[in-house]
N, C-alpha and C positions, 0 to 999 in steps of 0.2 A: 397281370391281375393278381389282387395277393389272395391267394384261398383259405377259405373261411372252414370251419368244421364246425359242422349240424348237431355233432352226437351233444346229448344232457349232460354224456358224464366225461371229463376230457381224461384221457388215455396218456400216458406218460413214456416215452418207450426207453428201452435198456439195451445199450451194445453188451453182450454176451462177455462175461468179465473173464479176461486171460486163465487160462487153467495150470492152476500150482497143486493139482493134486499127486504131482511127483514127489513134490519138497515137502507136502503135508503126510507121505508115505512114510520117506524117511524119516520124519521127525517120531510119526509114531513108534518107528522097529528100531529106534535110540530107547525107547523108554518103553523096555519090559515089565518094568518092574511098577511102573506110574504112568497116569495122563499126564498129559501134557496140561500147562499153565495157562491162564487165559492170553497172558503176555506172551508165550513160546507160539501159540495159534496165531496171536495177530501181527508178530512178525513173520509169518508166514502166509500172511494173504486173507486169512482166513478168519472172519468176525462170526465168533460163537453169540448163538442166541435163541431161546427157546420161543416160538410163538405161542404154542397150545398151555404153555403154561403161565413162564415169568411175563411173556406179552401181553397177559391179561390180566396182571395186577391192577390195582388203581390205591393207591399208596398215598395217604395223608402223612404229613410229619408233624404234626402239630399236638401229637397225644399218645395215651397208650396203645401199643401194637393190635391191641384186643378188639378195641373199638377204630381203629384207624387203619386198618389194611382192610378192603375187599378184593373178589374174583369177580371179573366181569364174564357172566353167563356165555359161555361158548358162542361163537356167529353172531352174537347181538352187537348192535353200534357202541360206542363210544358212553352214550347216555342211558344203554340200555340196561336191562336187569341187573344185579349183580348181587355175590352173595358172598356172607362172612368169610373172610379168612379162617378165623378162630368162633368157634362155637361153643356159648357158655350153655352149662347145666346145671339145673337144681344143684347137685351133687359137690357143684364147683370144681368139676368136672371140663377139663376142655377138651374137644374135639378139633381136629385143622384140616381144614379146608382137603381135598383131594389131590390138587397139585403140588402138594408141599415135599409128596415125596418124588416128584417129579425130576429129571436133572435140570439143574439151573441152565444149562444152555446144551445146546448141541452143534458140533461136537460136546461130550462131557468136557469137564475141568476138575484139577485136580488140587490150584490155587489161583487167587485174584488177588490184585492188592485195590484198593477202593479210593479213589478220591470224591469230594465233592467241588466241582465246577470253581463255583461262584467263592469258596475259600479258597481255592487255591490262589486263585488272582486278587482275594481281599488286600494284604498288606500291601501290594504295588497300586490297588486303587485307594488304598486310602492315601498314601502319597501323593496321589496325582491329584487328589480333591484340595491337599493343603499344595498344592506347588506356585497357584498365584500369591501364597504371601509366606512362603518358604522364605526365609532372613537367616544367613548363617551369623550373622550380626544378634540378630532378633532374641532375646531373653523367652519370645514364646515357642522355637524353634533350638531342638536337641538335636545333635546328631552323636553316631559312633561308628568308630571304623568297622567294618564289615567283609569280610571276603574281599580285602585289600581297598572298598571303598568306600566312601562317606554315605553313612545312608542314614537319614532320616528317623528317629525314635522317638520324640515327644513332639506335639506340635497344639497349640491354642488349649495346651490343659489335655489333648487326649495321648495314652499312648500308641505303638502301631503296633496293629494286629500279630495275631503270632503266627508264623508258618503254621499250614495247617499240613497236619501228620497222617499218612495216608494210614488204612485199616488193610492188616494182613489177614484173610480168608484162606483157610487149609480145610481141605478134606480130612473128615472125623473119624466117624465107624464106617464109612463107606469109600470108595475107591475113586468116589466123586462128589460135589458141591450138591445137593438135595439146594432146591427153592428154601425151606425152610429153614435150612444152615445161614442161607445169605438175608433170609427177610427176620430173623430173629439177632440174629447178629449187627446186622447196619439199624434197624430200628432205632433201639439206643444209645446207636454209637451216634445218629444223626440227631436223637434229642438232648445231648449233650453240647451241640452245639447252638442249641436254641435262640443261645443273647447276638451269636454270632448272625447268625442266617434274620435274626430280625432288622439284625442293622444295617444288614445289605439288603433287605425289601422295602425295610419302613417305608422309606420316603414315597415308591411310587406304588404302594399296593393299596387298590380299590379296598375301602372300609368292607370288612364282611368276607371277602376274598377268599379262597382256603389255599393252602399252599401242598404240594403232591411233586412226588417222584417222577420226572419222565425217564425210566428205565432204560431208554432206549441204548444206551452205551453202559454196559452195568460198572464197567470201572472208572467210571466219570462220571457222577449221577449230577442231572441238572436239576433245578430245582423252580419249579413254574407253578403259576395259577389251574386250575383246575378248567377254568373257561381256554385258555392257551394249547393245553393238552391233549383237549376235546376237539382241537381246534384240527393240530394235529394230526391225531388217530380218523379226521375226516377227510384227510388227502387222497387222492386215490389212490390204491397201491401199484407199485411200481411192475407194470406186467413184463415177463418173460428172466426174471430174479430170481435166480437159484437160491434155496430155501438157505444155503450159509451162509449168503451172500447179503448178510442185515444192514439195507441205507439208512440209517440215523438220522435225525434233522440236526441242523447246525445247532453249535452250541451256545445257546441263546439262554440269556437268563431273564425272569420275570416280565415277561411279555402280556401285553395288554390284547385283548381282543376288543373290538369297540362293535 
């Protein structure tokens, strides 16, 4: 008989993840003088990530930092309260939010280097979109040699995207990465890619849609719907997970909830 489970809310379970807090000792008593890298932590086992804080962003990229980052109100759901990042005054005065001076993750960090997801793999999908009518023959199809191979440059009039160049993150006046280092810094670094991130959504994004940060891996940001996110942050969480022990969702890009 195959058993069935009663409960409302379905339970997730977790084998107990191998313990590296030997190797994560010594990496600390290398580095007197500095934390350790986001990258030095996660090749040691270890996925730094702040819940009480950076987890409770909700992050638009579609505009200014000003009006386009919120805090979602401590304990509340996904859809629940939430309140300005940035705080405008008469004065023109701004005020930020309480988490900002928060540490970006925990363990702290001392550097991160930042990609986004969906450009990184842009230039190898935009090849793959022209490869049914790729013609090395073809007057509409460029190539040039590259890394010793033929690769693909102009194709039906467009040319191919550019590698996209990750963002180096260093600790400023403090000893470590503040929230508000990494959310004033990637803001603009992500609306600079605007023309890019539109041409990789257009096609399949619901008219009206808003496009948002899933933070969940800070050095890989993906870049999803707002309905997707919500979707989400309504999983249940994963019981008996050691608080540095952060599960990510796969990395999926612009997902439809229906």
């Amino acid at each position: 008989m195959v058993p069935t489970n009663t409960s409302s809310t379905p339970t997730l379970s977790y084998r107990p993840a191998p313990d590296f807090t030997g190797g994560l000792r010594r990496l600390y008593s290398k580095m007197s003088t500095r934390l350790p890298s986001y990258e030095e932590l996660r090749r040691n086992h270890v996925f730094p990530f702040n819940r009480r804080a950076t987890g409770r962003l909700l992050w638009y990229v579609e505009g200014p930092l000003q009006e386009n980052v919120f805090v979602r109100v401590e304990d509340s759901g996904p859809t629940g309260p939430r309140e300005p990042y940035a705080q405008q005054f008469i004065t023109n005065d701004t005020q930020w939010h309480g988490i900002s001076k928060e540490p970006l993750t925990e363990p702290s960090i001392s550097s991160i280097t930042v990609r986004i997801y969906a450009l990184d793999l842009y230039p190898d999908d935009w090849e793959d979109s022209h490869h049914r009518h790729m013609d090395c023959d073809s007057a509409m199809s460029v190539y040039e040699k590259r890394g010793g191979k033929k690769t693909l440059i102009e194709c039906c009039g467009e040319y191919r995207p550019a590698d996209h160049v990750p963002l180096l993150i260093k600790a400023s006046s403090q000893p470590f990465i503040p929230v508000h280092d990494y959310v004033t810094t990637v803001h603009p670094w992500i609306l600079s890619f605007q023309d890019e991130i539109l041409a990789v959504t257009g096609e399949d994004r619901d008219a009206g849609s808003k496009l948002v940060l899933n933070c969940g891996a800070l050095d890989s940001l993906m870049i999803t719907t707002e309905d997707y996110l919500n979707f989400l942050r309504n999983l249940p969480e994963v019981s008996g997970a050691p608080d540095s022990w952060f599960i990510a969702p796969l990395p999926e890009f612009n997902h439809r909830v229906e």
